[in-house]
PyMOL Python script that loads the backbone (N, CA, C, O; Angstrom):
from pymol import cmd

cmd.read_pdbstr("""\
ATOM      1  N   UNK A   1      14.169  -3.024 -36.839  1.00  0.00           N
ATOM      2  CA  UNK A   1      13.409  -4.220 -36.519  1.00  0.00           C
ATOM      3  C   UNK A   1      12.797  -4.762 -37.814  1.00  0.00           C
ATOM      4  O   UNK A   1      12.224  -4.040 -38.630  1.00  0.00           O
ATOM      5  N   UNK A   2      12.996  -6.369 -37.973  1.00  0.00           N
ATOM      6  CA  UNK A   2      12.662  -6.739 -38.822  1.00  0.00           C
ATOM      7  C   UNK A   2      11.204  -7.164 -39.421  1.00  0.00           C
ATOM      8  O   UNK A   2      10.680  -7.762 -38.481  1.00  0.00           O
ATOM      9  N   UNK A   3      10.202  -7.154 -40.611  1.00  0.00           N
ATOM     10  CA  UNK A   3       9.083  -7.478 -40.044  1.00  0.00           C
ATOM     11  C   UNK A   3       8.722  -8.794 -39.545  1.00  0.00           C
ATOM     12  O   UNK A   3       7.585  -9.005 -39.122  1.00  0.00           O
ATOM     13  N   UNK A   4       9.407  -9.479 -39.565  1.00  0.00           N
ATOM     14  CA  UNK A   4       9.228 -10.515 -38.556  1.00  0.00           C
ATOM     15  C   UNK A   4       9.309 -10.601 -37.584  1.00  0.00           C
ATOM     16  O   UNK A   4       8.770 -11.609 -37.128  1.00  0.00           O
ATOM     17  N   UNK A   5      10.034  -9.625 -36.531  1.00  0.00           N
ATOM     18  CA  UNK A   5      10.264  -9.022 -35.374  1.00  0.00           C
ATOM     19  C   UNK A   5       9.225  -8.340 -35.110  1.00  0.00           C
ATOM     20  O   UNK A   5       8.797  -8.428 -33.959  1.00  0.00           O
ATOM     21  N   UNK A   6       8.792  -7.810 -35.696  1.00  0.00           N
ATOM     22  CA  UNK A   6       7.297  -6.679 -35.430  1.00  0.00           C
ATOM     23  C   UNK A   6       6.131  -7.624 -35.129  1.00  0.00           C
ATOM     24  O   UNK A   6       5.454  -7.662 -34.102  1.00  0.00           O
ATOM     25  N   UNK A   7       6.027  -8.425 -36.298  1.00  0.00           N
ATOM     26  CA  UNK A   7       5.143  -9.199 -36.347  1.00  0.00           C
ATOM     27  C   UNK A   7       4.731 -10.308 -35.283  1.00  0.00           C
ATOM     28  O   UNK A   7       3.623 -10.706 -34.922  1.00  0.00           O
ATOM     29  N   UNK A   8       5.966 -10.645 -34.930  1.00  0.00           N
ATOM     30  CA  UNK A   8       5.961 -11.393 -33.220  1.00  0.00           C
ATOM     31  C   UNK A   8       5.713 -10.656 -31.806  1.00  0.00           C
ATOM     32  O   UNK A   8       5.107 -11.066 -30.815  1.00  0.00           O
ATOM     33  N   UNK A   9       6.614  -9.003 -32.117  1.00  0.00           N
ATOM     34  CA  UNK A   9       6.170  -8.511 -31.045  1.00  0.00           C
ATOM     35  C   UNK A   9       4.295  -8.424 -31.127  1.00  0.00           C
ATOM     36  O   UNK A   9       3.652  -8.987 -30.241  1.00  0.00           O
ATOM     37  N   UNK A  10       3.812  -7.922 -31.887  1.00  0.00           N
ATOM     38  CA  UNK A  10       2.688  -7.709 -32.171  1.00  0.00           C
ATOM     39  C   UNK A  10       1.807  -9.148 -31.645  1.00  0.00           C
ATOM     40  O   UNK A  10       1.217  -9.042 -30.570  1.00  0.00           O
ATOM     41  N   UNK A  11       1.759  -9.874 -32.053  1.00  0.00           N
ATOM     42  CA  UNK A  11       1.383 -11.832 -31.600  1.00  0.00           C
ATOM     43  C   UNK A  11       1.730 -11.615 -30.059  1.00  0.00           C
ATOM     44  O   UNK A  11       0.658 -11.737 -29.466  1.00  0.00           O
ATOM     45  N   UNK A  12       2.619 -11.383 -29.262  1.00  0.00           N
ATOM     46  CA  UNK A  12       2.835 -11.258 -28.216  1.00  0.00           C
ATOM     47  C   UNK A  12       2.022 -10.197 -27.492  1.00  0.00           C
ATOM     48  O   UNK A  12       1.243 -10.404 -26.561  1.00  0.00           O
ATOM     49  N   UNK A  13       2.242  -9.324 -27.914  1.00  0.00           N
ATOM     50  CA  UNK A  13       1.415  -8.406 -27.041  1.00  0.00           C
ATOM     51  C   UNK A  13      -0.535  -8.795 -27.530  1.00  0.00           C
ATOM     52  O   UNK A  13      -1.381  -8.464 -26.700  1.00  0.00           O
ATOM     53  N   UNK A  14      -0.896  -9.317 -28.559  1.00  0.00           N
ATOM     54  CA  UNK A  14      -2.107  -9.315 -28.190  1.00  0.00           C
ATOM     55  C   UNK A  14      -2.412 -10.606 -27.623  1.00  0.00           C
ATOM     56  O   UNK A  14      -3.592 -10.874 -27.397  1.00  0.00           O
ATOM     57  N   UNK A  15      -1.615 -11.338 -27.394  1.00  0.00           N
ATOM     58  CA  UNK A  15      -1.460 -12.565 -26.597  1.00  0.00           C
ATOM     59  C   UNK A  15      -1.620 -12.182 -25.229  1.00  0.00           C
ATOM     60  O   UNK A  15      -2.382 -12.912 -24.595  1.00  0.00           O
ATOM     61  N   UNK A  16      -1.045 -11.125 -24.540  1.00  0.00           N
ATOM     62  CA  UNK A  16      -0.900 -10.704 -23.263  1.00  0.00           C
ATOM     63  C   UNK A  16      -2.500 -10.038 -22.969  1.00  0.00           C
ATOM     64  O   UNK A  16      -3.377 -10.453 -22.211  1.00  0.00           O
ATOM     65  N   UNK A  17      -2.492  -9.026 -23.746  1.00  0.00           N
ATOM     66  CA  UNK A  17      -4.015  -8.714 -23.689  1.00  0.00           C
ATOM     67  C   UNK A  17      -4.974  -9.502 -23.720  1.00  0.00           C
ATOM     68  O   UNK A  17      -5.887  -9.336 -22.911  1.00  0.00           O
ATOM     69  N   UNK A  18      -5.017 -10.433 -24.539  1.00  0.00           N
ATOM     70  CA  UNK A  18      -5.945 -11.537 -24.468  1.00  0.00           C
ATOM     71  C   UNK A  18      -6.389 -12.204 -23.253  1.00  0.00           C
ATOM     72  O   UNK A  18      -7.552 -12.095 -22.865  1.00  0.00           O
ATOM     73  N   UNK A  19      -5.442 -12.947 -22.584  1.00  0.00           N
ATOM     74  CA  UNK A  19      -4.694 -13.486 -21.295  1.00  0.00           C
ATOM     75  C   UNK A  19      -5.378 -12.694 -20.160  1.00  0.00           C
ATOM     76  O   UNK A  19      -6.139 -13.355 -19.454  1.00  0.00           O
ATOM     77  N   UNK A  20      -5.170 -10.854 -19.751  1.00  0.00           N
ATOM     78  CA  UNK A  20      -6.023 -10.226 -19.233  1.00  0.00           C
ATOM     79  C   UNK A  20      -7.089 -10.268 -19.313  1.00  0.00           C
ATOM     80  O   UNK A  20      -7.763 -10.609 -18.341  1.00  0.00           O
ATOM     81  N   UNK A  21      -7.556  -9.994 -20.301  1.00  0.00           N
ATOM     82  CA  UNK A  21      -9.127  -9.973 -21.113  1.00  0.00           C
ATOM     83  C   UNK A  21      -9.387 -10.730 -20.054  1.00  0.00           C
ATOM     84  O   UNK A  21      -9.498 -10.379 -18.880  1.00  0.00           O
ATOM     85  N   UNK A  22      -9.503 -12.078 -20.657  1.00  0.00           N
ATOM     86  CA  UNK A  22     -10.269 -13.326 -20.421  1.00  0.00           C
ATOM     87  C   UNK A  22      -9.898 -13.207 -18.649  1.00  0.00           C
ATOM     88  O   UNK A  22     -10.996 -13.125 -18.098  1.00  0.00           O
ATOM     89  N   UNK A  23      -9.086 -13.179 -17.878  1.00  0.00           N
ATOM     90  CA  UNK A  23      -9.026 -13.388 -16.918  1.00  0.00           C
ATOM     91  C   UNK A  23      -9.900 -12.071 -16.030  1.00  0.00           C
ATOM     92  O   UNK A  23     -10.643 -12.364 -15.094  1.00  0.00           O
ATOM     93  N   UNK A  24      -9.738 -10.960 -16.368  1.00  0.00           N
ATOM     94  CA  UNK A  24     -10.727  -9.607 -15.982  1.00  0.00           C
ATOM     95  C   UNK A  24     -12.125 -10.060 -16.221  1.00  0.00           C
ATOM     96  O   UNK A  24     -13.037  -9.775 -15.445  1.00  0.00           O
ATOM     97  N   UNK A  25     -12.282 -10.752 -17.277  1.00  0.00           N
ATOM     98  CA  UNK A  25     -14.041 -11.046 -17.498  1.00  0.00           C
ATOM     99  C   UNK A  25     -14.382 -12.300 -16.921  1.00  0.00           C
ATOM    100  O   UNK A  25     -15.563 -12.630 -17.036  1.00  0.00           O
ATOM    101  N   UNK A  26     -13.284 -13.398 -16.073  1.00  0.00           N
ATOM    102  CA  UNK A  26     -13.800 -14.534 -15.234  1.00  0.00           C
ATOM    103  C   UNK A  26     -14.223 -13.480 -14.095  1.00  0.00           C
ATOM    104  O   UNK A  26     -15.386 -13.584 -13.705  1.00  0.00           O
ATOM    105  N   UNK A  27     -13.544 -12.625 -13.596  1.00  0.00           N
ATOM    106  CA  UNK A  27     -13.858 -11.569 -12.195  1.00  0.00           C
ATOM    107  C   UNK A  27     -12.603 -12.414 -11.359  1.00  0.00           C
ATOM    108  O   UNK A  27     -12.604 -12.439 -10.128  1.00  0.00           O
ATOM    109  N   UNK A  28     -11.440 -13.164 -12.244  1.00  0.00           N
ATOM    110  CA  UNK A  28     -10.200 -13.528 -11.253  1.00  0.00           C
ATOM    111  C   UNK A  28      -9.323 -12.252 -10.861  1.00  0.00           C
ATOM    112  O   UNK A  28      -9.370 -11.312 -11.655  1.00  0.00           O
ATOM    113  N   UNK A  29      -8.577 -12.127  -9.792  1.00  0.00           N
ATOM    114  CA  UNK A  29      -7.196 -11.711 -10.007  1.00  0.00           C
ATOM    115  C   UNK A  29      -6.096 -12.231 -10.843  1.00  0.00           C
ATOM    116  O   UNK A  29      -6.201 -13.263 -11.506  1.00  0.00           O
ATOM    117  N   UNK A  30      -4.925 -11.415 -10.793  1.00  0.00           N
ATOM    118  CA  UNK A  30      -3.926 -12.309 -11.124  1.00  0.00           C
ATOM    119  C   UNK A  30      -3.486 -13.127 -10.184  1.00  0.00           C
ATOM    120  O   UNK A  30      -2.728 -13.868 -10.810  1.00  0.00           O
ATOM    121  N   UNK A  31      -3.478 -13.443  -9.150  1.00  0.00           N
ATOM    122  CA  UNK A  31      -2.481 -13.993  -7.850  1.00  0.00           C
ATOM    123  C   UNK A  31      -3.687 -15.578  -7.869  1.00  0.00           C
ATOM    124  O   UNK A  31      -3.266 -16.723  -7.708  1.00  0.00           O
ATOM    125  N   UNK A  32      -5.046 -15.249  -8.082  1.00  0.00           N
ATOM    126  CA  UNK A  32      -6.099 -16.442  -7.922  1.00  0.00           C
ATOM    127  C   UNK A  32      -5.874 -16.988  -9.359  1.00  0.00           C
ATOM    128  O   UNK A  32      -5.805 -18.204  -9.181  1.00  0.00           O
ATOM    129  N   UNK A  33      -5.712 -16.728 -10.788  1.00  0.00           N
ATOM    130  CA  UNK A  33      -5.505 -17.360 -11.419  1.00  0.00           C
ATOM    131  C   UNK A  33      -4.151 -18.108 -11.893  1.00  0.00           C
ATOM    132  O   UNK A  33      -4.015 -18.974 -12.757  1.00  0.00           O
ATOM    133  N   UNK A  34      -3.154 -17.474 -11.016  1.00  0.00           N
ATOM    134  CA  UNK A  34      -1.856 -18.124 -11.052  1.00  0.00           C
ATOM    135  C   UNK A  34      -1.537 -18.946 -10.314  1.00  0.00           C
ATOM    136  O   UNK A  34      -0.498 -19.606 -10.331  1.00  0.00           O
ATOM    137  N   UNK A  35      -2.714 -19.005  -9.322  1.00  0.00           N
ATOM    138  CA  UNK A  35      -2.653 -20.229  -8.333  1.00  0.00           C
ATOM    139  C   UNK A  35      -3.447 -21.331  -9.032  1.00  0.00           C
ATOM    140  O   UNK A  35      -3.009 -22.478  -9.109  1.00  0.00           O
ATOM    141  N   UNK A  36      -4.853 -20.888  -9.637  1.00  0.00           N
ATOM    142  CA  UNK A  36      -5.096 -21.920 -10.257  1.00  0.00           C
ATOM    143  C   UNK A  36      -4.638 -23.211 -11.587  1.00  0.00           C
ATOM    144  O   UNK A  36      -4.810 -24.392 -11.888  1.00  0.00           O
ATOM    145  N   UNK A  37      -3.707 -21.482 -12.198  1.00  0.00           N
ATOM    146  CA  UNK A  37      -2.671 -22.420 -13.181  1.00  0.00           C
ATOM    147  C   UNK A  37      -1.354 -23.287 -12.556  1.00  0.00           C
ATOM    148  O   UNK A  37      -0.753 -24.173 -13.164  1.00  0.00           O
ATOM    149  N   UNK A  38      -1.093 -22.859 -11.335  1.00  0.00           N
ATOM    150  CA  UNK A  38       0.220 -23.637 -10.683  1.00  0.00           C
ATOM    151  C   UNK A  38       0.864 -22.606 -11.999  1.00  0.00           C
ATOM    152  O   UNK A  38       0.699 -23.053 -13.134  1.00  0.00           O
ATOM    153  N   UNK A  39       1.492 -21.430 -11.876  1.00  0.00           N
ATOM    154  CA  UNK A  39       2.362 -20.330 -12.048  1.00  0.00           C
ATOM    155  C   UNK A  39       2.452 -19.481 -10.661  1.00  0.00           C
ATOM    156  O   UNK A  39       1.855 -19.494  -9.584  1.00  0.00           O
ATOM    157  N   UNK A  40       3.619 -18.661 -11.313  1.00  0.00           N
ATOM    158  CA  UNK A  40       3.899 -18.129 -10.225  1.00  0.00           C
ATOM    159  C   UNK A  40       3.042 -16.608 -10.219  1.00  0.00           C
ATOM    160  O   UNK A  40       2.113 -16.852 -10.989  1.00  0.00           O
ATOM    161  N   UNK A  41       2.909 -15.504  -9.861  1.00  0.00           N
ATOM    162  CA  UNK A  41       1.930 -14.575 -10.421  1.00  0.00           C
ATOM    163  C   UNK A  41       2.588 -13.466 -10.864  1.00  0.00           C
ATOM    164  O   UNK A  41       2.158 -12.529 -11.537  1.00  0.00           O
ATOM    165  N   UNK A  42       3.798 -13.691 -10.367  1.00  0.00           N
ATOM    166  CA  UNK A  42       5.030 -12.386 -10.862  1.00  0.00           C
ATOM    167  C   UNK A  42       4.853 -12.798 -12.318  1.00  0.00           C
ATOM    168  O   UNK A  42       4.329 -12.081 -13.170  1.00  0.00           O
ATOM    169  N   UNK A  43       5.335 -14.011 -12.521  1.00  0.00           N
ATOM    170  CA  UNK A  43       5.249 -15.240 -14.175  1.00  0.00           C
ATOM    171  C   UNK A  43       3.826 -14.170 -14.793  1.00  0.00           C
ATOM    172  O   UNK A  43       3.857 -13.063 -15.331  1.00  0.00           O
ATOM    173  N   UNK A  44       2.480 -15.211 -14.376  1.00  0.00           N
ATOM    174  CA  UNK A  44       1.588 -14.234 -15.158  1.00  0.00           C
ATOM    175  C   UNK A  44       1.547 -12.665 -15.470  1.00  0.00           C
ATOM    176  O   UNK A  44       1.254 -12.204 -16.573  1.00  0.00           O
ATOM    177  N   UNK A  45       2.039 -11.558 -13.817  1.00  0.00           N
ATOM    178  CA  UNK A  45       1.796 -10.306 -14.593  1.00  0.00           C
ATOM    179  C   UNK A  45       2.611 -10.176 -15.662  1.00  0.00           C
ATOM    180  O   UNK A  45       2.033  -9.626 -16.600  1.00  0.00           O
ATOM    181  N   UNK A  46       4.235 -10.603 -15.979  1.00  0.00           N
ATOM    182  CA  UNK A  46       5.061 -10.471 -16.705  1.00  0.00           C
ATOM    183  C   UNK A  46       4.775 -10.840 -18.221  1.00  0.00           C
ATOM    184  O   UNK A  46       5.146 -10.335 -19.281  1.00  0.00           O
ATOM    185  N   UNK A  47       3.902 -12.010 -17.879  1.00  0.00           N
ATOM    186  CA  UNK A  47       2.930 -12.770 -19.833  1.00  0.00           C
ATOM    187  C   UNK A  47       1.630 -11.545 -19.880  1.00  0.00           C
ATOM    188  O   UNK A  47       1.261 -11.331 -21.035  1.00  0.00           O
ATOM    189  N   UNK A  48       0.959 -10.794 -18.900  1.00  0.00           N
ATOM    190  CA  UNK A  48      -0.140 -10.418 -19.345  1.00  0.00           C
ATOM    191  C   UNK A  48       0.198  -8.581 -19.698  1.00  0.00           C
ATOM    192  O   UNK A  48      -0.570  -7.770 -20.217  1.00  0.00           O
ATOM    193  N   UNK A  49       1.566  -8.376 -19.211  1.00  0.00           N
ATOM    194  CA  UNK A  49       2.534  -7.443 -19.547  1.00  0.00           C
ATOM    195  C   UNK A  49       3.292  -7.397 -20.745  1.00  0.00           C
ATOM    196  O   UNK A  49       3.726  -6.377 -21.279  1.00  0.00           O
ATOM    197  N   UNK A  50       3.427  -8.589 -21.141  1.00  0.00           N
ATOM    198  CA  UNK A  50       4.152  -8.811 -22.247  1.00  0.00           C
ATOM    199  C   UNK A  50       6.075  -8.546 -22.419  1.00  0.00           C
ATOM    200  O   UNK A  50       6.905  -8.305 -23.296  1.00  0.00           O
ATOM    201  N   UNK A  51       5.983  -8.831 -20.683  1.00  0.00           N
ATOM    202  CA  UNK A  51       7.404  -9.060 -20.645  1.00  0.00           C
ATOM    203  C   UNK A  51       8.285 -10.428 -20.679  1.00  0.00           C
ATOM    204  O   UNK A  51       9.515 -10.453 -20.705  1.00  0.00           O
ATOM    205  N   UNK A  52       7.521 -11.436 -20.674  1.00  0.00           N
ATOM    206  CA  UNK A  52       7.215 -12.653 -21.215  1.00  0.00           C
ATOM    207  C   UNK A  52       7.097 -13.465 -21.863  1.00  0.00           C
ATOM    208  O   UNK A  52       6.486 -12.771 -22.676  1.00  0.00           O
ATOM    209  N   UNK A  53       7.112 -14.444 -22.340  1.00  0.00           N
ATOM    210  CA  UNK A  53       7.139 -15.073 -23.373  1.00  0.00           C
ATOM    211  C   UNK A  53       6.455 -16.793 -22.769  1.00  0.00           C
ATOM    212  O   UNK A  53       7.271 -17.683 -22.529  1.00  0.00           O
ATOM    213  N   UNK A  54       5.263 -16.995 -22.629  1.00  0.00           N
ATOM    214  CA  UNK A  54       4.705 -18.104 -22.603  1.00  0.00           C
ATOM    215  C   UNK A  54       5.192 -18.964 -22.966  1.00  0.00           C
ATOM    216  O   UNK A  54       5.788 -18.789 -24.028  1.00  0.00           O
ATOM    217  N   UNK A  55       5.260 -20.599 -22.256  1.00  0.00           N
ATOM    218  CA  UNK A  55       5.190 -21.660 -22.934  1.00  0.00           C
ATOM    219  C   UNK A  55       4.033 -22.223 -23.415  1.00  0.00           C
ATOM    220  O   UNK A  55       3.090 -21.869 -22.706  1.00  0.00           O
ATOM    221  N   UNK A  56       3.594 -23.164 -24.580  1.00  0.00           N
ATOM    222  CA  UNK A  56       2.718 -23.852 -25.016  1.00  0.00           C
ATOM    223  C   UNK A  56       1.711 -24.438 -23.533  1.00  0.00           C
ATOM    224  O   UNK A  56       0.519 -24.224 -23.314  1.00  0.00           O
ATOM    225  N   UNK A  57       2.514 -25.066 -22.862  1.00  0.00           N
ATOM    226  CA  UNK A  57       2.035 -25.602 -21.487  1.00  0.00           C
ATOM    227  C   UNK A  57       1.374 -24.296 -20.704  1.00  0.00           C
ATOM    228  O   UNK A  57       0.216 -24.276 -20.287  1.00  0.00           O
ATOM    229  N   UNK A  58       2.230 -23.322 -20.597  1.00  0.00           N
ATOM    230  CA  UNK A  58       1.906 -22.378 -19.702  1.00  0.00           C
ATOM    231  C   UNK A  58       0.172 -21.747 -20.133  1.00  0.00           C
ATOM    232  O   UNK A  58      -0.759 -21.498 -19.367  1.00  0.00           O
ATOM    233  N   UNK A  59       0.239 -21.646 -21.497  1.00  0.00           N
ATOM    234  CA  UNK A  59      -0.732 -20.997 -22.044  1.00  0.00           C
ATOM    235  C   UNK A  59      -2.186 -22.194 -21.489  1.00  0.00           C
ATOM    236  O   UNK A  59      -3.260 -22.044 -20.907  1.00  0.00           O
ATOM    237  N   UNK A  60      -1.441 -23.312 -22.060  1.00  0.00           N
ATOM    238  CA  UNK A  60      -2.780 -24.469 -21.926  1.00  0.00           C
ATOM    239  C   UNK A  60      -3.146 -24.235 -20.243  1.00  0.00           C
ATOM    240  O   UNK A  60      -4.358 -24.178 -20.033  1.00  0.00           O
ATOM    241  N   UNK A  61      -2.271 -24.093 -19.031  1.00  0.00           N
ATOM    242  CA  UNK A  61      -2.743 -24.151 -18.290  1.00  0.00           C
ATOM    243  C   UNK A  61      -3.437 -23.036 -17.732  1.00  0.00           C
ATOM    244  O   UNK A  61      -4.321 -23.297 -16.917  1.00  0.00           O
ATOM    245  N   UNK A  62      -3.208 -21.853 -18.012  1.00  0.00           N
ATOM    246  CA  UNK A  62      -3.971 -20.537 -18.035  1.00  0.00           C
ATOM    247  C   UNK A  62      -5.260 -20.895 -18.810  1.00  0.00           C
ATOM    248  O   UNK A  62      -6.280 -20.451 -18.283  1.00  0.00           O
ATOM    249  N   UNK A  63      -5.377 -21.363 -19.562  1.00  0.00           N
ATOM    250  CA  UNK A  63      -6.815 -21.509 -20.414  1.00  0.00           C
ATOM    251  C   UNK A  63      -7.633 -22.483 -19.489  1.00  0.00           C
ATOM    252  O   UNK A  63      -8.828 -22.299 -19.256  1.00  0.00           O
ATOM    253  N   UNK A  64      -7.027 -23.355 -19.064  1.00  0.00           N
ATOM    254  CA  UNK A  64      -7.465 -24.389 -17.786  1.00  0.00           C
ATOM    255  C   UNK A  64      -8.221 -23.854 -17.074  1.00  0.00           C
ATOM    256  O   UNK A  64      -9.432 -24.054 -16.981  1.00  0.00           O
ATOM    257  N   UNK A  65      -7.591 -23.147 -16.524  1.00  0.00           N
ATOM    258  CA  UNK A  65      -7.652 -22.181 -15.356  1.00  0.00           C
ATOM    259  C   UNK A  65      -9.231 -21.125 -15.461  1.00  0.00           C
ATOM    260  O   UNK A  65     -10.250 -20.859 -14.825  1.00  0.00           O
ATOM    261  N   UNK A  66      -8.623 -20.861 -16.556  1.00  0.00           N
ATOM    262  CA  UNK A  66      -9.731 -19.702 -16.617  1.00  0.00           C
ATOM    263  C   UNK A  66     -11.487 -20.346 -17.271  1.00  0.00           C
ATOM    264  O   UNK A  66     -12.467 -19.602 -17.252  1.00  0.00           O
ATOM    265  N   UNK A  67     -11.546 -21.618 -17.728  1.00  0.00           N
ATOM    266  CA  UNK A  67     -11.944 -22.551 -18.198  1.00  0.00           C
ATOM    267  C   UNK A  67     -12.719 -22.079 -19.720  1.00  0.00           C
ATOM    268  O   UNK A  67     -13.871 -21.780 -20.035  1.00  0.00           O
ATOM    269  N   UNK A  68     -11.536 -22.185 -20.375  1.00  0.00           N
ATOM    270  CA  UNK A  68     -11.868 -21.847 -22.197  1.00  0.00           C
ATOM    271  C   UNK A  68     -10.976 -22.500 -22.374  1.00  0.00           C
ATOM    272  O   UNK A  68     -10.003 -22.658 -21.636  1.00  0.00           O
ATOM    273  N   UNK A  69     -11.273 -23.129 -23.740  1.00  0.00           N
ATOM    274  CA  UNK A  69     -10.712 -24.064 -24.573  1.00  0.00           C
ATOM    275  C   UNK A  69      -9.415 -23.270 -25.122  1.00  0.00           C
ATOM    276  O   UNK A  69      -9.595 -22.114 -25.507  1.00  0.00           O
ATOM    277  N   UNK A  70      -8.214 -23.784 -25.177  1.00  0.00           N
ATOM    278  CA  UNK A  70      -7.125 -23.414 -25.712  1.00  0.00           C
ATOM    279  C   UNK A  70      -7.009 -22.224 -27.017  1.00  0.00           C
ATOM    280  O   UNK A  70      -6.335 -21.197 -27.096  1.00  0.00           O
ATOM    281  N   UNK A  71      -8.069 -22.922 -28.062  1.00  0.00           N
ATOM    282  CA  UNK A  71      -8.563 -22.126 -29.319  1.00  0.00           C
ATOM    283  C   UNK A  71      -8.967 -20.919 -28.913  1.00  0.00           C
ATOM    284  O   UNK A  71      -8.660 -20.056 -29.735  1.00  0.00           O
ATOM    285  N   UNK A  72      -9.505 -20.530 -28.018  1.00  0.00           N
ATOM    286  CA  UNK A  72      -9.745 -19.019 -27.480  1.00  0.00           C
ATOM    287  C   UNK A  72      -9.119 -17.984 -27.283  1.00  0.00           C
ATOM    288  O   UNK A  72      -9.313 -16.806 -27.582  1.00  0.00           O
ATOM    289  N   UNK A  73      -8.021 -18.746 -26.532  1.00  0.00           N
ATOM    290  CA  UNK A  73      -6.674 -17.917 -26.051  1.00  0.00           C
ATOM    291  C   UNK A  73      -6.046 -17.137 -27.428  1.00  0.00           C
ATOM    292  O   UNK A  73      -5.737 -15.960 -27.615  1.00  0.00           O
ATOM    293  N   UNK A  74      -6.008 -18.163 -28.179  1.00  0.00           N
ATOM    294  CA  UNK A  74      -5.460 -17.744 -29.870  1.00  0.00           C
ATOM    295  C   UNK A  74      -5.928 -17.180 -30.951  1.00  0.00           C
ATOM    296  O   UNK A  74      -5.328 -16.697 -31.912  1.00  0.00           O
ATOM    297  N   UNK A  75      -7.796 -17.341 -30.569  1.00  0.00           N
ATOM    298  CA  UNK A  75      -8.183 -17.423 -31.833  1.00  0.00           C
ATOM    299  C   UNK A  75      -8.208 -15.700 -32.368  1.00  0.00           C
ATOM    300  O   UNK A  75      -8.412 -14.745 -31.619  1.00  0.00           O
ATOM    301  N   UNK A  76      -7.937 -15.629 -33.886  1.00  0.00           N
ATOM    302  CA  UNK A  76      -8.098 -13.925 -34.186  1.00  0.00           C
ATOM    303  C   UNK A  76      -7.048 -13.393 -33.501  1.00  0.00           C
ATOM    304  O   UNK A  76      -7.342 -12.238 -33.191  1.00  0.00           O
ATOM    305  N   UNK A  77      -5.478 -13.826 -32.951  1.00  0.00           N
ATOM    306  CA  UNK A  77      -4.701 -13.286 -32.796  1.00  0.00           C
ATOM    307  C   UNK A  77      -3.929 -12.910 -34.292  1.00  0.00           C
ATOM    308  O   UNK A  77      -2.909 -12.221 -34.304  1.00  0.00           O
TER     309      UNK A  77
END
""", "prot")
cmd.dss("prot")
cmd.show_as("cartoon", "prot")
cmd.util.cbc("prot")
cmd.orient("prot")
């Protein structure tokens, strides 16, 4: 694996953690915040699993959802 490969897996997975984080400390589920993003919740466990791979949109609407500014989701990743 290349380190650019590492380096993405790595961005990804603390992307997924993040994603939990923030959604464990609203006091959501996954199934209530995938309803609130309009995802599906299989979709979210699979991004907060890191089997996944988010879209730009997907992310913005999870941040929606959970109500933090986009910059949050990312920031110090």
């Amino acid at each position: 694996m290349s380190n650019d490969d590492k380096n993405e897996k790595n961005f990804l997975d603390s992307l997924a953690k993040r994603i939990s984080s923030l959604r464990k400390s609203k006091g959501m589920t996954q199934e209530k915040l995938a309803d609130a993003a309009a995802i599906d919740r299989v979709a979210l466990a699979n991004i907060e699993t890191g089997k996944r791979r988010p879209t730009v949109t997907t992310v913005y609407r999870i941040s929606t959802a959970l109500g933090v500014h986009v910059d949050d989701v990312f920031k110090n990743l």
